[in-house]
C-alpha positions as CSV (number, residue, x, y, z in Angstrom):
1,X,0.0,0.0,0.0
2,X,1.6,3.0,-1.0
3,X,2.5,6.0,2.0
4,X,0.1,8.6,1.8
5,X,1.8,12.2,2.6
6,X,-0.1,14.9,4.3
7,X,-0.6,17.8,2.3
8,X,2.5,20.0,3.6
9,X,4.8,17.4,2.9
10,X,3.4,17.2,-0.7
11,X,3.8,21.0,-1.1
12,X,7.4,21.4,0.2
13,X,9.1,18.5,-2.4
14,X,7.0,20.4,-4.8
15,X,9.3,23.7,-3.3
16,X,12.5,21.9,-3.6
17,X,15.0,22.4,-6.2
18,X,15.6,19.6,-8.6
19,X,18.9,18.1,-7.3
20,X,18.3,19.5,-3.9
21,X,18.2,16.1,-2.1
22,X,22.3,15.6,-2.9
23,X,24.8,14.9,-5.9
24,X,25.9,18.1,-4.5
25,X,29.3,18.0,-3.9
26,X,31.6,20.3,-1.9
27,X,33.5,21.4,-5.3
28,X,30.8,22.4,-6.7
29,X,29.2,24.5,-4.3
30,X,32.7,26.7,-4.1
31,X,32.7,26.7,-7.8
32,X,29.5,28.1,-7.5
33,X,30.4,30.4,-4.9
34,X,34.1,31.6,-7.0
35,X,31.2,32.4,-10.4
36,X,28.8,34.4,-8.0
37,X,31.9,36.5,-5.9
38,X,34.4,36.5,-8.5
39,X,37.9,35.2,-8.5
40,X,40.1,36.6,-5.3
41,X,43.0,36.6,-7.8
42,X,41.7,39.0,-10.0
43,X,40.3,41.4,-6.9
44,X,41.7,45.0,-8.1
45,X,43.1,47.5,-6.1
46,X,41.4,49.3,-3.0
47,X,39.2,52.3,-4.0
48,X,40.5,55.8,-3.4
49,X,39.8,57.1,-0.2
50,X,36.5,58.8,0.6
51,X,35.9,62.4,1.4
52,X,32.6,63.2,2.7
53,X,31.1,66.2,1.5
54,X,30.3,69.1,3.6
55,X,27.5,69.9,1.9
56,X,25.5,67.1,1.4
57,X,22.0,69.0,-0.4
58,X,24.0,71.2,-2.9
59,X,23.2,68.9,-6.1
60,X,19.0,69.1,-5.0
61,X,19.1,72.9,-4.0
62,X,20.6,73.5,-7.3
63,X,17.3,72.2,-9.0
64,X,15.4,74.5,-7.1
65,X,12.7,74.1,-4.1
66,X,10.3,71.3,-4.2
67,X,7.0,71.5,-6.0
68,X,5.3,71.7,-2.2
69,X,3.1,74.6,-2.2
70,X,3.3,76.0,1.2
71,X,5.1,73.0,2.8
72,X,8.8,73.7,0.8
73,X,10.7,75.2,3.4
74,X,10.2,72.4,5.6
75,X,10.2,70.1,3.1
76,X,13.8,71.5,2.3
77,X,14.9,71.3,6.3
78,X,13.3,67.2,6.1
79,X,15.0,66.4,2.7
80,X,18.7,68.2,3.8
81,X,17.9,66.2,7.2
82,X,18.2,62.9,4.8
83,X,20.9,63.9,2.6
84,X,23.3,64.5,5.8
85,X,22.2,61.2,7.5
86,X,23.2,59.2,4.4
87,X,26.2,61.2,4.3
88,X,26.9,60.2,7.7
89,X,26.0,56.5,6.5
90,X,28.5,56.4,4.0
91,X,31.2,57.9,6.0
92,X,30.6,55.7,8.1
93,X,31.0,52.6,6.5
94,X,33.8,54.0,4.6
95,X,35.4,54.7,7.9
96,X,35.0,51.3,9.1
97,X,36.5,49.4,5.5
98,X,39.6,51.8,5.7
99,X,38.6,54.1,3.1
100,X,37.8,57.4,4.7
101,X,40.4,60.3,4.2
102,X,41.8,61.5,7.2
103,X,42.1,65.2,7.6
104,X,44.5,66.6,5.9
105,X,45.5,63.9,4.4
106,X,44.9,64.0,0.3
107,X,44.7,67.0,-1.9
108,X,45.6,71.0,-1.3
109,X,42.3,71.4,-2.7
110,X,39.5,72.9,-0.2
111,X,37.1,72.4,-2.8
112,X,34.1,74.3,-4.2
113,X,33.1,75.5,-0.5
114,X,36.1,77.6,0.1
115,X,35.8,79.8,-3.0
């Protein structure tokens, strides 16, 4: 008499992969793995370091306030409020990879802000 499976059981071989149950060998998986993340070999050198910028709403402003009639100078305040947190973000996690520019360190150039 042939086992009759409950209904869940039935729906989660129907969910597995075809070749899921094994023939899967070690090899293969890190072959997989060396496609999906590349080769370590051919891993290029670090990106230049970053220098957050002190102004991190310059690029919006420049296209002008937003189309909030009556609501865009606090929609300016909120958006800027953003832009500096992702700023921060990105510092951030430069900082903690090694690529953040100390101060100082870098170019002679103060950039656009000092002119």
């Amino acid at each position: 008499m042939p086992v009759k499976r409950s209904r869940r059981a039935q729906q989660a071989q129907r969910r597995r992969a075809p070749g899921a149950a094994g023939g899967r060998g070690k090899a293969n998986r890190a072959e997989e793995a060396r496609r999906f993340w590349g080769d370590r070999a051919a891993v290029e050198e670090p990106a230049p370091a970053v220098r957050p910028t002190p102004d991190a709403s310059a690029l919006v402003r420049s296209l002008g306030p937003p189309p909030l009639v009556g609501h865009d100078r606090a929609a300016e305040a909120y958006f800027a409020a953003v832009y500096d947190r992702a700023v921060g973000l990105a510092a951030a996690l430069a900082a903690a990879s090694g690529l953040l520019q100390a101060e100082g360190d870098g170019e002679d150039d103060p950039g656009p802000e000092a002119s």
